[in-house]
N, C-alpha and C positions, 0 to 999 in steps of 0.2 A: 605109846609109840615113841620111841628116842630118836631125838635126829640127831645124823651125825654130825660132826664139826668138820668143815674143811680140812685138809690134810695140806702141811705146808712143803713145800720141796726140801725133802734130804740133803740130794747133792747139792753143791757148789754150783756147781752148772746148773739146774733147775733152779735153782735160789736168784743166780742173776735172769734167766730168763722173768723168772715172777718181777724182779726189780723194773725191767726194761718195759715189759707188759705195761704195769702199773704208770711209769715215766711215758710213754708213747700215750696212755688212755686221758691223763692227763692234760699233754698238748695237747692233742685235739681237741681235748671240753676246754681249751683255753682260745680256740687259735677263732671265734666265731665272737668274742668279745675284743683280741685283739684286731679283727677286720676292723669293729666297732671303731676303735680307739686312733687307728689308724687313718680310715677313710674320713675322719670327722676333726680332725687334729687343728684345721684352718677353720673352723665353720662357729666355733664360740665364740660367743659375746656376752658381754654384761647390759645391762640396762640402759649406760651410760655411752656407751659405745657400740650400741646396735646399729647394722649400716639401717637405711630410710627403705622404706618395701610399702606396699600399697596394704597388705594384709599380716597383721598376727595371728595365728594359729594357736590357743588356747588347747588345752588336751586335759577334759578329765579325769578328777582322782577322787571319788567319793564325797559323798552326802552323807552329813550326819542331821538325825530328823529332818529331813527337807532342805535346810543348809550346808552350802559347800564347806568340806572338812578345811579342816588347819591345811594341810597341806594343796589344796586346790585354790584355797584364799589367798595363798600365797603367789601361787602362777598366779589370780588376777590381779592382782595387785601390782606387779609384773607389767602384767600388759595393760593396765590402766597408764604406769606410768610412760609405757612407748608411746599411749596415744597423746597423751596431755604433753608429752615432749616434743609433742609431732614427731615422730619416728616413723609411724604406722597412720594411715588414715583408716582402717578398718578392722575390726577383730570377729576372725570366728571363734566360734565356741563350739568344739565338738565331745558330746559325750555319749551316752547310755541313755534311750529315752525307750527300753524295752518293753517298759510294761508301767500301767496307767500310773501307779502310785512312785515311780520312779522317774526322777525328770533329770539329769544331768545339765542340761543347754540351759532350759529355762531359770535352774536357781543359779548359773554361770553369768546368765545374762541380768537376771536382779539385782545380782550380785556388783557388775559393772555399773549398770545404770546409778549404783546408791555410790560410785566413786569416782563422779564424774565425766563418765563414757554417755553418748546420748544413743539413746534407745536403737535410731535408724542409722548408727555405727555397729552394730551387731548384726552378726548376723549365725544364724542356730541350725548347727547340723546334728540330727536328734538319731542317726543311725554309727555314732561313731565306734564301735562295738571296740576294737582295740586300735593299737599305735596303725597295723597298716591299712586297717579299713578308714584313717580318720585322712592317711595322707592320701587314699587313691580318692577318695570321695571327695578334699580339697581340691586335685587336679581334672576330674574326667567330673564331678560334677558342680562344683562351685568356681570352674576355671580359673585356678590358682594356679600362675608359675613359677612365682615368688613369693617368698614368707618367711617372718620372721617366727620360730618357734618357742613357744612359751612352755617350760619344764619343771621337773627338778634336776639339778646335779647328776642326783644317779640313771636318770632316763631320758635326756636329751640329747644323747649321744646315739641310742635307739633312734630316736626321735627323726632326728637330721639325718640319717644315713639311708633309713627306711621313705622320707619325704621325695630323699634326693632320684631312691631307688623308684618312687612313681612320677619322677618328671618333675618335681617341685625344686626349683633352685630354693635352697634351704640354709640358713643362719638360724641359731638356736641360744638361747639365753637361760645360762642354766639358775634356778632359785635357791638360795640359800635355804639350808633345815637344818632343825635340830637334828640332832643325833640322836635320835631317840630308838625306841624298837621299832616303828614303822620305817624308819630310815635305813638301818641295817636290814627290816626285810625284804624294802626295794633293791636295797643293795646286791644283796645274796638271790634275788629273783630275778635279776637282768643277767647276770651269770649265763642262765637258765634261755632267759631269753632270749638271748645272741641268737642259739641256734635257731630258735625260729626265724629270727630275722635275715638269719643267711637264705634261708631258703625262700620266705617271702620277695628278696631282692632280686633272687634268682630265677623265680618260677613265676611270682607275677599275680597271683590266684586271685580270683576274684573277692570283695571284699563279700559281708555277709548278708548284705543287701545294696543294691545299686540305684535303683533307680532313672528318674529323667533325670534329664539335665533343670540346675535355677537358678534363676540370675538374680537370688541375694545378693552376691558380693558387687555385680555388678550393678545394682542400683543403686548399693549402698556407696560404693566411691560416686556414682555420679550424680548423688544428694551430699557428698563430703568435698564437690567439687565446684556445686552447682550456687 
């Protein structure tokens, strides 16, 4: 069976309609990462210059054998140094805790504890499935309405825009990376992801599990107070 090739336009006239097509299909797959770029343009910080918020927001990025990869060691590392700065008196840890042999939170939180964070400064949200299941579940169950967000570069701009969109006044601190091929494939996947994120902002959807309400964060400030 031969398939055929596309046929390109003859005329002059079809030739600019494919031109205009093509430039129109473009904008649009552009204009859900420039919301991104836009709505977030006030909201980065550095390490050094984080404003002071009660909560950090940790965000998941893979386990290698049971340890948090290069690039998740990096955000805690991150939010190790807001706490020890005193920036933050509390860090969540939200990741992936779907199934038994996968823990995200829990090797987030070893992970802190060995870099001097104390244990009942964490606090572990093991349903974080993606970026906006980890911000509505900060706000409608961990009662977060500020935070400072812990990232990388290419996704903290997701990060803040999506936190902001469930009610969390949000500052986000992006992580230095190499440039390696995980970084360019972050890079080329948030693209991708804008659009989801428009719609997430837009439409509100429930995250992929909810639950009660828990008052980690709040005991944790008021054992980081007491």
């Amino acid at each position: 069976m031969k398939i055929r090739r596309p046929r390109l336009p003859r005329t002059r006239q079809g030739q600019r309609r494919l031109v205009q097509t093509v430039m129109a299909g473009c904008v649009l797959a552009l204009l859900p990462a420039t919301w991104l770029y836009v709505s977030t343009a006030d909201r980065l910080r550095t390490t050094a210059d984080a404003p002071r918020a009660e909560v950090a927001v940790v965000f998941g990025a893979g386990l290698w054998n049971g340890e948090p990869s290069p690039y998740l060691a990096h955000r805690l590392d991150a939010a190790a140094k807001l706490y020890r700065a005193g920036r933050v008196e509390v860090v969540l840890v939200t990741g992936d805790n779907s199934r038994k042999d996968y823990d995200e939170p829990d090797a987030m939180r070893a992970y802190l504890t060995q870099h001097g964070v104390p244990g009942d400064r964490i606090v572990s949200d093991y349903a974080g499935f993606d970026t906006w299941d980890s911000c509505v579940r900060a706000r409608k169950i961990f009662g977060v309405d500020r935070a400072v967000l812990v990232s990388q570069g290419f996704h903290i701009r997701r990060a803040v825009a999506l936190c902001r969109a469930a009610g969390v006044d949000s500052y986000g601190v992006g992580v230095d990376a190499k440039h390696d091929v995980t970084w360019y494939y972050g890079g080329t996947r948030e693209v991708f992801a804008a659009g989801k994120a428009v719609l997430d902002a837009v439409f509100h959807p429930d995250p992929t599990f909810l639950g009660p309400r828990e008052q980690g964060v709040t005991k944790a400030l008021a054992r980081a107070r007491g």
